[in-house]
C-alpha positions in Angstrom: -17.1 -29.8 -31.1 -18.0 -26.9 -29.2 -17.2 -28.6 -25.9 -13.8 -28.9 -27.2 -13.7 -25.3 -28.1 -14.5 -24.8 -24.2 -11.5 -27.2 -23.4 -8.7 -25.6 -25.5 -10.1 -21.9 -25.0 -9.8 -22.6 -21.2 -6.4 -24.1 -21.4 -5.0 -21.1 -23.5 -6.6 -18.6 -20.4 -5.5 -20.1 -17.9 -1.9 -19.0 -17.2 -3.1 -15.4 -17.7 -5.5 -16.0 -15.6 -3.2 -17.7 -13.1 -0.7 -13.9 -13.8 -3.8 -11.7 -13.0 -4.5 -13.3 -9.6 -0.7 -13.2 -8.3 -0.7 -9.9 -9.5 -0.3 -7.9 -6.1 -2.5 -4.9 -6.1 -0.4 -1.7 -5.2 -0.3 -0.7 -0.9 -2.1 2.0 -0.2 -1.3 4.5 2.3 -3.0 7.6 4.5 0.2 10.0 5.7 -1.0 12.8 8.5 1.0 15.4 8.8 1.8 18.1 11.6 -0.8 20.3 10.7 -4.0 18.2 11.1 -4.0 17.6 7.0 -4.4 13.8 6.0 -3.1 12.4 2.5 -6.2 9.8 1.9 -4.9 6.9 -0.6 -1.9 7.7 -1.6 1.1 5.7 -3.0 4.5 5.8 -2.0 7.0 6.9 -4.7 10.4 7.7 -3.2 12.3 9.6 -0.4 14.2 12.1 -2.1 17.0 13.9 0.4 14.0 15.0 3.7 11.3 14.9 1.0 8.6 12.3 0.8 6.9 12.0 -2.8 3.5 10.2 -3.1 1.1 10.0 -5.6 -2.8 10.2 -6.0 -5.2 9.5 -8.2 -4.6 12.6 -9.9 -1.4 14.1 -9.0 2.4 14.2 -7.1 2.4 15.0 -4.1 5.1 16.3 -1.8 5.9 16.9 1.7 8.8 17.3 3.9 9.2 14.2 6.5 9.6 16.7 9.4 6.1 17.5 9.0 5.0 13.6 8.9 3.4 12.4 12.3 2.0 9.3 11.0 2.2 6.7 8.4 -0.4 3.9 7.9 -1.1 1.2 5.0 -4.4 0.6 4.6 -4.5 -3.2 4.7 -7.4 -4.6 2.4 -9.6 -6.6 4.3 -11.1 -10.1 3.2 -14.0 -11.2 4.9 -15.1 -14.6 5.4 -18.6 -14.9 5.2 -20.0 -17.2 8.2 -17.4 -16.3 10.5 -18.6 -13.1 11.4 -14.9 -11.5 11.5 -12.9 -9.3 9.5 -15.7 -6.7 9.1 -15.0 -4.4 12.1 -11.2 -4.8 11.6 -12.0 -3.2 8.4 -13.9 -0.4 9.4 -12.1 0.4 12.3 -8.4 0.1 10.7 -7.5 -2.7 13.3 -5.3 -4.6 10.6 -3.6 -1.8 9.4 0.2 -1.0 9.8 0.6 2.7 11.6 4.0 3.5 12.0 3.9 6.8 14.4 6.3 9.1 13.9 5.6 11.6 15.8 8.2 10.7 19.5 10.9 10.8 16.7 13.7 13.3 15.8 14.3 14.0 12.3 17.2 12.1 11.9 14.8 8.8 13.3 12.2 9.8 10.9 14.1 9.7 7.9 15.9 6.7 8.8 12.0 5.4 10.0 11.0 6.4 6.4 13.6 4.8 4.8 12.7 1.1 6.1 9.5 1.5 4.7 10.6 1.5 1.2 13.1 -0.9 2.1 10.3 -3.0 3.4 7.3 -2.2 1.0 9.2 -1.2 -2.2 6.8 1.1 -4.8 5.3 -1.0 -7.8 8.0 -1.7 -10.6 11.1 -1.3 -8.4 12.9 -3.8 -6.6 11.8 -6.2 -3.3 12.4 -5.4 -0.5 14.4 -7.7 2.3 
């Protein structure tokens, strides 16, 4: 009896389960700015007009793109134990995407900042390409 109690409990978890594992986790992102200053794990939100809005874990954020020399998403890093890789990648940011902003114009940046969202939309708004 309870073996079949097992059966049907794990049968009624299992697409939840299935849900929580495609479930992407949300990209996180470090944004340097002109000034030295560094956003550390932050969130995209939206590009409104030259403005780029991010969140953190405890607040909105704001800061003009022309001020914007750098944005990177943190990549999370899997390691495969036995292989010995993925462990420096990690800590040394090797898989990470940088997109360097600083050889741009304004006009570039915005336009550079605007592909990003097109190509990593923000959780709960549409995909991207």
């Amino acid at each position: 009896m309870r073996f079949l109690y097992l059966v049907c409990l794990g049968a009624l978890l299992a697409p939840t389960l299935a849900r929580a594992q495609e479930r992407r986790d949300p990209d996180r992102w470090q944004v340097t700015l002109d000034d030295g200053r560094i956003l550390w794990d932050v969130r995209l939100v939206k590009l409104a007009g030259d403005t780029l809005q991010v969140t953190r874990p405890d607040s909105l954020a704001t800061v003009s793109v022309a001020h914007v020399t750098e944005i990177r998403l943190i990549k999370k890093s899997d390691v495969d134990l036995g292989t010995g890789a993925g462990t420096m990648n990690a800590l040394m940011g090797t898989d990470d995407e940088v997109y360097d902003l600083t050889p741009l114009d304004f006009a570039d940046r915005l336009r550079a900042v605007q592909k990003l969202f097109l190509y990593h939309p923000p959780e709960g708004s549409a995909a991207g390409p």
